[in-house]
py3Dmol code that shows the C-alpha trace and the ligand (Angstrom):
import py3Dmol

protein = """\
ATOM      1  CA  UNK A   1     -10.826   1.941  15.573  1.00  0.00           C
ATOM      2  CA  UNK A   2      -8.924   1.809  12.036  1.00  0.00           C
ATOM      3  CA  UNK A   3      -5.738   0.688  12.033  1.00  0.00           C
ATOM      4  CA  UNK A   4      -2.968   1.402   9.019  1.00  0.00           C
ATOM      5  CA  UNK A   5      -0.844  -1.367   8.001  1.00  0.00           C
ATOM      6  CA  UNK A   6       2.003   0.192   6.057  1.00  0.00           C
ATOM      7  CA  UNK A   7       4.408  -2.457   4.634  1.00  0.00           C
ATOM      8  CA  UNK A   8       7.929  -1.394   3.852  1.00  0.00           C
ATOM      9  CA  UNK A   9      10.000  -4.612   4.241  1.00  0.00           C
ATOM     10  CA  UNK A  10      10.759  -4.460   0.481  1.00  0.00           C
ATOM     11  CA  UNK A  11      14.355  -4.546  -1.091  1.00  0.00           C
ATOM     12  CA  UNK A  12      14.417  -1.721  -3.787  1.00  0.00           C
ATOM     13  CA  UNK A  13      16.075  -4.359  -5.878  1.00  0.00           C
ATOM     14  CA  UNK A  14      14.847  -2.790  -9.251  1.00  0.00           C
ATOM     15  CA  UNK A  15      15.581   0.715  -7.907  1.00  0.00           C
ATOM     16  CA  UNK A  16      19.654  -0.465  -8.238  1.00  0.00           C
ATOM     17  CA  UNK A  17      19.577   0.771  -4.152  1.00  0.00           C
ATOM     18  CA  UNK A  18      22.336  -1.055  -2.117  1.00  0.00           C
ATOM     19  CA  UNK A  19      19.081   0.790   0.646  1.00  0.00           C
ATOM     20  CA  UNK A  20      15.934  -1.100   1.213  1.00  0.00           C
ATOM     21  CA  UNK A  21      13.555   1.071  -0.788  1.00  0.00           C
ATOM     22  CA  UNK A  22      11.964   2.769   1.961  1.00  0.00           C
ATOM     23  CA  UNK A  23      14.912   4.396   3.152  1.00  0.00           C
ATOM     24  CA  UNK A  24      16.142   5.712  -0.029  1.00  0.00           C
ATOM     25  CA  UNK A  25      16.003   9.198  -0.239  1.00  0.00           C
ATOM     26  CA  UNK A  26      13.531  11.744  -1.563  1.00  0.00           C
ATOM     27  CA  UNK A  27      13.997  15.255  -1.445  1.00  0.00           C
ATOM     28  CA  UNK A  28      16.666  14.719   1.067  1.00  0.00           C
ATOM     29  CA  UNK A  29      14.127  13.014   3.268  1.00  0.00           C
ATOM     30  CA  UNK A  30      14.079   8.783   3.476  1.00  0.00           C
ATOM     31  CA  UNK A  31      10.807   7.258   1.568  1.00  0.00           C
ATOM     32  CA  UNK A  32       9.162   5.724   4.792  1.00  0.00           C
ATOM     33  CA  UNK A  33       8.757   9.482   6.468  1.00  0.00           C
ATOM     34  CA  UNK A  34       6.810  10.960   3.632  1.00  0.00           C
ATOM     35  CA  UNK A  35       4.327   8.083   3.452  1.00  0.00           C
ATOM     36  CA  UNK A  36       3.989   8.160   7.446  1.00  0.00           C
ATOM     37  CA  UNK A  37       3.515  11.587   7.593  1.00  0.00           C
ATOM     38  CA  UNK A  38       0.437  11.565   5.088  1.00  0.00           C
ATOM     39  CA  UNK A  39      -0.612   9.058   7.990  1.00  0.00           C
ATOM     40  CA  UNK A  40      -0.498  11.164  10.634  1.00  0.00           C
ATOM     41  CA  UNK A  41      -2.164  13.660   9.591  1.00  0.00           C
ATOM     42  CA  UNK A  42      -5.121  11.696   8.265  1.00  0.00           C
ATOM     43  CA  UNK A  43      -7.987  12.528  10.825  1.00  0.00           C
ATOM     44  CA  UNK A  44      -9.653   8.510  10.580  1.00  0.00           C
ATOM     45  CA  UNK A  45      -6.437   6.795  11.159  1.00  0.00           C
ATOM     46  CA  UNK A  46      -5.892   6.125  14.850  1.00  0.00           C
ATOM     47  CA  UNK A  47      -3.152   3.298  14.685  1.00  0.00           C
ATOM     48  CA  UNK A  48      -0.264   2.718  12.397  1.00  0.00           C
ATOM     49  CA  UNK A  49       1.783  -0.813  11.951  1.00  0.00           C
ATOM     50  CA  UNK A  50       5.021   0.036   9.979  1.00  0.00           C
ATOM     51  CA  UNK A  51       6.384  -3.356   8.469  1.00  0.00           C
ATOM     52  CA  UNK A  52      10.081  -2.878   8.019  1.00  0.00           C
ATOM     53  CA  UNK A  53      12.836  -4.611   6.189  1.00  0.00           C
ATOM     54  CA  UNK A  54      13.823  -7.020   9.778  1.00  0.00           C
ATOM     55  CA  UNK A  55      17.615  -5.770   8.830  1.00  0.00           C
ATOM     56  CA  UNK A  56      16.403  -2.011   9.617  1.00  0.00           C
ATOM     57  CA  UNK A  57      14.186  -1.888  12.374  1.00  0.00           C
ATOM     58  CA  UNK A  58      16.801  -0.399  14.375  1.00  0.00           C
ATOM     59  CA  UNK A  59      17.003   1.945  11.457  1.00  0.00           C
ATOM     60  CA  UNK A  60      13.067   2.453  11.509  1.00  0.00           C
ATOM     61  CA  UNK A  61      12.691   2.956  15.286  1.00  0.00           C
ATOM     62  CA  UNK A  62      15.226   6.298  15.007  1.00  0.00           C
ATOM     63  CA  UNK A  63      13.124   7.734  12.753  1.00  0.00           C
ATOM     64  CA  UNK A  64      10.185   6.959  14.692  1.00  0.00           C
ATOM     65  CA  UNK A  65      11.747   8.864  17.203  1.00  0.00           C
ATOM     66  CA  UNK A  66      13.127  11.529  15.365  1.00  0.00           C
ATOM     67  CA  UNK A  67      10.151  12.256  13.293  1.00  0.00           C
ATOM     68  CA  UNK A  68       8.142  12.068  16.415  1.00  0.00           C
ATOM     69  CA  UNK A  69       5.448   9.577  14.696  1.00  0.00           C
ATOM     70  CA  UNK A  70       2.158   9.856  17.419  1.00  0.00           C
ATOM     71  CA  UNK A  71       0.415   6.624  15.425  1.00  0.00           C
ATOM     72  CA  UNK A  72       2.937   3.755  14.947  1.00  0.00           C
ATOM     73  CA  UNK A  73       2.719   1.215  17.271  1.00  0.00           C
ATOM     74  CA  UNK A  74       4.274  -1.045  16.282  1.00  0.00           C
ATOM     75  CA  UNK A  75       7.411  -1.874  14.077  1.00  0.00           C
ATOM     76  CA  UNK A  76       7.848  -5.035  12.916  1.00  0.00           C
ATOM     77  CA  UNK A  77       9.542  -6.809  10.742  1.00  0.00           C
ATOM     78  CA  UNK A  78       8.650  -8.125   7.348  1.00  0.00           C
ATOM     79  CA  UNK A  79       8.175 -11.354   5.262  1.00  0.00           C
ATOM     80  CA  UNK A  80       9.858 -12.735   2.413  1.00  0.00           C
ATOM     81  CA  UNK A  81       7.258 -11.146  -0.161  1.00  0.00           C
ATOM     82  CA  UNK A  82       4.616  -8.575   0.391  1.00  0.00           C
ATOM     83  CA  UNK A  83       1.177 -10.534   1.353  1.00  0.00           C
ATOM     84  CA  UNK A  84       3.342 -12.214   4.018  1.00  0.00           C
ATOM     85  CA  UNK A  85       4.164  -8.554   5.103  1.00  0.00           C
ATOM     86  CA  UNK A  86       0.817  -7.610   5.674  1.00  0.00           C
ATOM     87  CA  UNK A  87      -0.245 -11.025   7.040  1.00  0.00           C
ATOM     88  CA  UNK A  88       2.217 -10.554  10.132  1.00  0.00           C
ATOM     89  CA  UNK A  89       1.045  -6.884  10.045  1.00  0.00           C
ATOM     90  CA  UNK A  90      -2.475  -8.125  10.920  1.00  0.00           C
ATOM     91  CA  UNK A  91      -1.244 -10.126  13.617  1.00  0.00           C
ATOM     92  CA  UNK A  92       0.056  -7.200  14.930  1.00  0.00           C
ATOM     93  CA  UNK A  93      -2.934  -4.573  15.170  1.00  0.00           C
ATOM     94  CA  UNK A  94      -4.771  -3.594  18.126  1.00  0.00           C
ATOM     95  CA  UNK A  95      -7.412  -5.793  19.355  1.00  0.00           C
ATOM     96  CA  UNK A  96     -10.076  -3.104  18.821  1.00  0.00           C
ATOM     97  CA  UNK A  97      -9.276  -2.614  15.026  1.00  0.00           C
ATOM     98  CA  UNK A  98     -12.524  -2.566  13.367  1.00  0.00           C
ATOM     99  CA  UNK A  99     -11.093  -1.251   9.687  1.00  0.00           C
ATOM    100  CA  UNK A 100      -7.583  -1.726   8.071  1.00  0.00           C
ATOM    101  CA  UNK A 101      -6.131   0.561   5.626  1.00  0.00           C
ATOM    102  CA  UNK A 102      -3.262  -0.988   3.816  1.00  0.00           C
ATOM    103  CA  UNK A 103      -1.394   0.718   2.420  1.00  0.00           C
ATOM    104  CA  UNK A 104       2.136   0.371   0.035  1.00  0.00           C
ATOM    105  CA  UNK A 105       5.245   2.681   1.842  1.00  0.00           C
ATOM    106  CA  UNK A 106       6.671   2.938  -1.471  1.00  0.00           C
ATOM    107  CA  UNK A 107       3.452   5.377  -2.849  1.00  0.00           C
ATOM    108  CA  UNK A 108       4.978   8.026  -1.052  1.00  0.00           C
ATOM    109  CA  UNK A 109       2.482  10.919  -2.163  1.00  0.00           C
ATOM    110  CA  UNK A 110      -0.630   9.543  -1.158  1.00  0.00           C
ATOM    111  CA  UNK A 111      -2.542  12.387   0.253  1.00  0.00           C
ATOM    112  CA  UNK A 112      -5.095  12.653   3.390  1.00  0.00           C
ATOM    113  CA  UNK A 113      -7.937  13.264   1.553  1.00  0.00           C
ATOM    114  CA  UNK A 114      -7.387  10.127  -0.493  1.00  0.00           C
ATOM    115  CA  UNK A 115      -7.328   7.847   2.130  1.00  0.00           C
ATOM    116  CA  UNK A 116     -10.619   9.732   4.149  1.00  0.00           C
ATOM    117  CA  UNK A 117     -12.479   9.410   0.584  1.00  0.00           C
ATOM    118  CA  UNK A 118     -11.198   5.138   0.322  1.00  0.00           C
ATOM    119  CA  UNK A 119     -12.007   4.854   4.561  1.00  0.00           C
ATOM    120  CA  UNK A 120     -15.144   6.703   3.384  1.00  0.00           C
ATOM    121  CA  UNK A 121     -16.602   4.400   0.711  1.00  0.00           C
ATOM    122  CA  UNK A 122     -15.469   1.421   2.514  1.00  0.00           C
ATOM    123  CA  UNK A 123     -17.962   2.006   5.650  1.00  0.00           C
ATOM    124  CA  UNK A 124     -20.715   3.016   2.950  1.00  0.00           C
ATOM    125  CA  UNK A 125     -20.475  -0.574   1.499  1.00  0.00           C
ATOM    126  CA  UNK A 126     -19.682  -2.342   4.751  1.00  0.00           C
ATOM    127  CA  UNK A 127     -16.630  -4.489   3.062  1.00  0.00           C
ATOM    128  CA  UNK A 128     -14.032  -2.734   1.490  1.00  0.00           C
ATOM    129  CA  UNK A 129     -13.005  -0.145  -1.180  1.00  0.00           C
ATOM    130  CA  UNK A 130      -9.666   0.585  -2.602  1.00  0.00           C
ATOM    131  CA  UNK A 131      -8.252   3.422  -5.180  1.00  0.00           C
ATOM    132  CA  UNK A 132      -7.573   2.655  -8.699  1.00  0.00           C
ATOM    133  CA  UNK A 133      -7.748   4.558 -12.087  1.00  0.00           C
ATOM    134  CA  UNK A 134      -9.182   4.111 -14.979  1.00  0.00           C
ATOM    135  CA  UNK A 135      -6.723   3.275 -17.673  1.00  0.00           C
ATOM    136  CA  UNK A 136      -5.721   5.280 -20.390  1.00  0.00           C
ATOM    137  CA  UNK A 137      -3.463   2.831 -22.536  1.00  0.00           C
ATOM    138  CA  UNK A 138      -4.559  -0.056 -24.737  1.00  0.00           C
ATOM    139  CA  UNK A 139      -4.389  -3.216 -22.669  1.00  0.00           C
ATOM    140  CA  UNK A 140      -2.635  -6.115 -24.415  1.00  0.00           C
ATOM    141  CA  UNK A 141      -2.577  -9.906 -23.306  1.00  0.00           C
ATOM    142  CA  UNK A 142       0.121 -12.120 -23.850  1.00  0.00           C
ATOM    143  CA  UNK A 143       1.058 -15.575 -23.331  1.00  0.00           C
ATOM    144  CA  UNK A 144       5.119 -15.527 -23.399  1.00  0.00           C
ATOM    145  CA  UNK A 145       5.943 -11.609 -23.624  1.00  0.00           C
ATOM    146  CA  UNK A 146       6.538 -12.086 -27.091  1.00  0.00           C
ATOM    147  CA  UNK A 147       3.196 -12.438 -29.237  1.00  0.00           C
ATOM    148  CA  UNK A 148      -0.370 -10.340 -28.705  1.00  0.00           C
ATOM    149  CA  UNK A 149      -2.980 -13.030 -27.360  1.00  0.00           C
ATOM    150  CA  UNK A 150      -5.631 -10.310 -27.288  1.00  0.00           C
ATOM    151  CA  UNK A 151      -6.864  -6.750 -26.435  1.00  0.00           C
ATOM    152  CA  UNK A 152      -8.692  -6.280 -23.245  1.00  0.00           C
ATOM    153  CA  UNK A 153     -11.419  -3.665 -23.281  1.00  0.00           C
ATOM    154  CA  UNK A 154     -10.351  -0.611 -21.750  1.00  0.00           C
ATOM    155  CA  UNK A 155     -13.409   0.572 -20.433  1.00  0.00           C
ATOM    156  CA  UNK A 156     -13.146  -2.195 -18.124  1.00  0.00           C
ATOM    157  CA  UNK A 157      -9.984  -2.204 -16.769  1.00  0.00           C
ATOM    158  CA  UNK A 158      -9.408   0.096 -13.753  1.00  0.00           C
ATOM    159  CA  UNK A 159      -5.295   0.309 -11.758  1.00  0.00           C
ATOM    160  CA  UNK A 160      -5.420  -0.840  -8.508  1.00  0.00           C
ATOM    161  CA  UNK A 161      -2.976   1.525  -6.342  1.00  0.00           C
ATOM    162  CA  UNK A 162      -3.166   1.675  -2.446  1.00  0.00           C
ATOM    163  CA  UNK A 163      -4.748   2.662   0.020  1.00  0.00           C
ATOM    164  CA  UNK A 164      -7.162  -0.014   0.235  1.00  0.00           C
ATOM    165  CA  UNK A 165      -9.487  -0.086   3.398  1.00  0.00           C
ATOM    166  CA  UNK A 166     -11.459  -3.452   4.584  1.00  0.00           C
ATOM    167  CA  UNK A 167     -13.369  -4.318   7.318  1.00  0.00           C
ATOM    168  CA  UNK A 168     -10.751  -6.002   9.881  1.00  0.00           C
ATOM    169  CA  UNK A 169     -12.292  -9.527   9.929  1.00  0.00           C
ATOM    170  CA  UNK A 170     -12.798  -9.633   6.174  1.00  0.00           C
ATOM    171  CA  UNK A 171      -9.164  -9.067   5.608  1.00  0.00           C
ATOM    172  CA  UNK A 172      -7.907 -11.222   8.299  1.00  0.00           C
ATOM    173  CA  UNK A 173     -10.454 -14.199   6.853  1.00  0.00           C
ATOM    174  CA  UNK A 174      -9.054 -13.530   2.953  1.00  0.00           C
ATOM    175  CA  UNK A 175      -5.613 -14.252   4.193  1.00  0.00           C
ATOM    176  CA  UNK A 176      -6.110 -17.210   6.404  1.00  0.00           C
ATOM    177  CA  UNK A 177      -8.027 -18.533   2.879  1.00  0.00           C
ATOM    178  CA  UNK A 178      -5.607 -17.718   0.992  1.00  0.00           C
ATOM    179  CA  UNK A 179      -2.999 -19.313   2.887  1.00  0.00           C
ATOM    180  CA  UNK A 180      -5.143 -22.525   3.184  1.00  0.00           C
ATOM    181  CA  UNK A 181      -5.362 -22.276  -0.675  1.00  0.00           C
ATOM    182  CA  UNK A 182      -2.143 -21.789  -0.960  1.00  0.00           C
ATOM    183  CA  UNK A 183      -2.258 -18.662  -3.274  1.00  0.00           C
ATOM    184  CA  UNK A 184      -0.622 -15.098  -3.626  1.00  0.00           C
ATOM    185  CA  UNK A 185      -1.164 -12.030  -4.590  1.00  0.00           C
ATOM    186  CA  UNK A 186      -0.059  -8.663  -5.699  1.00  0.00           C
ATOM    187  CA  UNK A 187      -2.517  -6.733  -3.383  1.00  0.00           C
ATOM    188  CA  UNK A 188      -4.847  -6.985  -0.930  1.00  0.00           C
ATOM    189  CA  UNK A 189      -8.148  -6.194  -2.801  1.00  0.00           C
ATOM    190  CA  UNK A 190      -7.391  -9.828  -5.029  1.00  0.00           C
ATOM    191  CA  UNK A 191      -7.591 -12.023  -1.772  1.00  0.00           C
ATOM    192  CA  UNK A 192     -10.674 -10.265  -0.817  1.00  0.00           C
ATOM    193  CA  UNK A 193     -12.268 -10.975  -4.260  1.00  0.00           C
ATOM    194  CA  UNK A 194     -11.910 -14.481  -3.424  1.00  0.00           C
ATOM    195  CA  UNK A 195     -14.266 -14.257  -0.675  1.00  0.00           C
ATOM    196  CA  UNK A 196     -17.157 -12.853  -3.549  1.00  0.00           C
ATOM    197  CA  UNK A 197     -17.663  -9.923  -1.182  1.00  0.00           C
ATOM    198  CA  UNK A 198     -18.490  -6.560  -2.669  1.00  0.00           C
ATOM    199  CA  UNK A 199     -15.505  -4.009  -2.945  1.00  0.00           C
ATOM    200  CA  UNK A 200     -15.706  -0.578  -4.452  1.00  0.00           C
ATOM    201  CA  UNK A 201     -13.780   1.336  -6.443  1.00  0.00           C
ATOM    202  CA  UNK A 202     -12.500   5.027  -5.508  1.00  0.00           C
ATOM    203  CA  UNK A 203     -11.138   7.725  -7.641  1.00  0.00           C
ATOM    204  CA  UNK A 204      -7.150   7.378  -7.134  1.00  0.00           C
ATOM    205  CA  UNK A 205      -4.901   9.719  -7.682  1.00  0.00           C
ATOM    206  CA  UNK A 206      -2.227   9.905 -10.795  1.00  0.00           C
ATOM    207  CA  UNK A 207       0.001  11.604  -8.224  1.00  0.00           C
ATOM    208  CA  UNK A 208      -0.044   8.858  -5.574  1.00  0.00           C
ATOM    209  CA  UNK A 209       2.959   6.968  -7.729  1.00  0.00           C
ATOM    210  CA  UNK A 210       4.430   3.517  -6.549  1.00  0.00           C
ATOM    211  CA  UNK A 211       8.105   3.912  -6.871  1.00  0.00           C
ATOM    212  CA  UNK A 212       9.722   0.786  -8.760  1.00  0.00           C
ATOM    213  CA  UNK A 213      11.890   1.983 -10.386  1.00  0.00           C
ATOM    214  CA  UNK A 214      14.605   4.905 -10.360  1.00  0.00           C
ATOM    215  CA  UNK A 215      12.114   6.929 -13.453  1.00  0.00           C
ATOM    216  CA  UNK A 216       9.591   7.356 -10.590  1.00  0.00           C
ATOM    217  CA  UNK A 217      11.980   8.591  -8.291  1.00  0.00           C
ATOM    218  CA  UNK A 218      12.709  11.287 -10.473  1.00  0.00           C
ATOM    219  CA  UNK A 219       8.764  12.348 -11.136  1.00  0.00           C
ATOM    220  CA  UNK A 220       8.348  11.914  -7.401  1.00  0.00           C
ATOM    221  CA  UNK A 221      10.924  14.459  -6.756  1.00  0.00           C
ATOM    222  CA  UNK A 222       9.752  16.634  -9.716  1.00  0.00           C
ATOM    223  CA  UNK A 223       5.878  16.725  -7.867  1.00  0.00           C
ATOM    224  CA  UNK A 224       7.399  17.445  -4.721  1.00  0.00           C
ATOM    225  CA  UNK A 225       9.549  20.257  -5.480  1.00  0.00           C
ATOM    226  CA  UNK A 226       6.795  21.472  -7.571  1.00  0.00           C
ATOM    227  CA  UNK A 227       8.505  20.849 -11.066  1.00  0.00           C
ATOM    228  CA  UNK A 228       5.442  19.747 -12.511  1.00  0.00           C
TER     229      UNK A 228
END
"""
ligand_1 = """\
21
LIG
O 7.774 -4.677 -4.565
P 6.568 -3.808 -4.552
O 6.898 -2.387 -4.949
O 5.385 -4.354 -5.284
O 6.146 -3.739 -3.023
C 4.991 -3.067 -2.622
C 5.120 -2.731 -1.161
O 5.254 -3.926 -0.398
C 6.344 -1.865 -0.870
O 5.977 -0.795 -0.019
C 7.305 -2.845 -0.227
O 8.152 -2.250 0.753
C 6.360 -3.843 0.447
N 6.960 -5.182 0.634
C 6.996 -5.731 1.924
N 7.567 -6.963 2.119
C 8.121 -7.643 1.097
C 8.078 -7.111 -0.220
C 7.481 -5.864 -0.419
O 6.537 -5.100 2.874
N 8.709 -8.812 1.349
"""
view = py3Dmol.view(width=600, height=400)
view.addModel(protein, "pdb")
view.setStyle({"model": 0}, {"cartoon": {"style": "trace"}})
view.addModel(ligand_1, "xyz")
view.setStyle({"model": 1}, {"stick": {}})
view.zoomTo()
view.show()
């Protein structure tokens, strides 16, 4: 069984929202619905675990209900940053998850074929594989934000984005380390790296943007109503 954890607890702070980001608006239609409807349809998902802002779950189970959502089951609410999200999502999952796909609610425009090729590659290797792209800007290091410290190589620097699928026990063993160590990070993939397990890279999808702030609201729109 593969499970989605989708977490959505975030505040939308740098989107200048008085809405927690998954509820604001695109294309008339709150955030959250886009990204669960990619979901649904995605043939290898059988479960869904929608993380929500623990203000808002009222707010999340009417649009459960009014977007008639087959997969979620369960709503829950979120932590105070995102790894603690997803660390109460896996508490969460069916017993009989055998793979997790995490993935962020605020990269709206993932699409089904993205996550089957990540689920994919992820049973192929037996760990985990996540989508990223390769980067196409000159990487800079820096120390204070105000001097260069160095120039990474490009060729080796890939962008993680979401989904990112893992085998459930892997997951649910980087977190409990990462606890224990007492670190954090921005994604999943990074605890999981920890462990010196194998994870592959997929193909990702410039499309599949993670909305920050309001700029990528407005491309978002513009790929959905076909603008560009
Ligand atoms: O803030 P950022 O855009 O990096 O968040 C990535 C994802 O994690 C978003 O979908 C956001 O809703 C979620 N998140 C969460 N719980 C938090 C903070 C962020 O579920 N406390």
């Amino acid at each position: 069984m593969t499970t989605s954890i989708i977490p959505a607890a975030g505040k939308g702070t740098r989107l200048g929202s008085n809405l927690p980001k998954a509820l604001v608006p695109i294309a008339g239609k709150p955030m959250i619905t886009w990204t669960i409807a990619a979901f649904e349809q995605t043939p290898v998902v059988n479960a869904i675990v929608l993380v929500a802002p623990d203000d808002s779950l009222e707010e999340f189970e009417r649009l459960r209900t009014e977007n008639k959502w087959q997969k979620v089951f369960k709503i829950i609410p979120g932590g105070t940053d995102r790894q603690q999200s997803v660390w109460k999502g896996l508490q969460a999952m069916p017993s009989e998850t055998e793979w997790v796909i995490v993935h962020d609610a605020a990269r709206p425009l993932v699409k089904p074929s993205l996550i089957v090729s990540v689920w994919e590659a992820a049973q192929e290797i037996g760990t985990a594989a996540i989508a990223a792209l390769p980067c196409s800007d000159t990487v800079k290091r820096t120390l204070d934000g105000v001097l260069i410290a160095e120039t990474l190589d490009r060729e080796q620097i890939w962008l993680a984005q979401t989904p990112q699928v893992f085998a459930a026990d892997l997951l649910k063993e980087a977190h409990e380390q990462a606890i224990k160590d007492g670190c954090s990070a921005t994604d999943d993939a990074a605890l999981v790296e920890r462990l010196g397990v194998p994870i592959r890279l997929v193909m990702g999808d410039p499309t599949n943007i993670k909305i920050t702030h309001s700029v990528d609201l407005i491309l978002v729109e513009a790929l959905i109503s076909g603008k560009f």
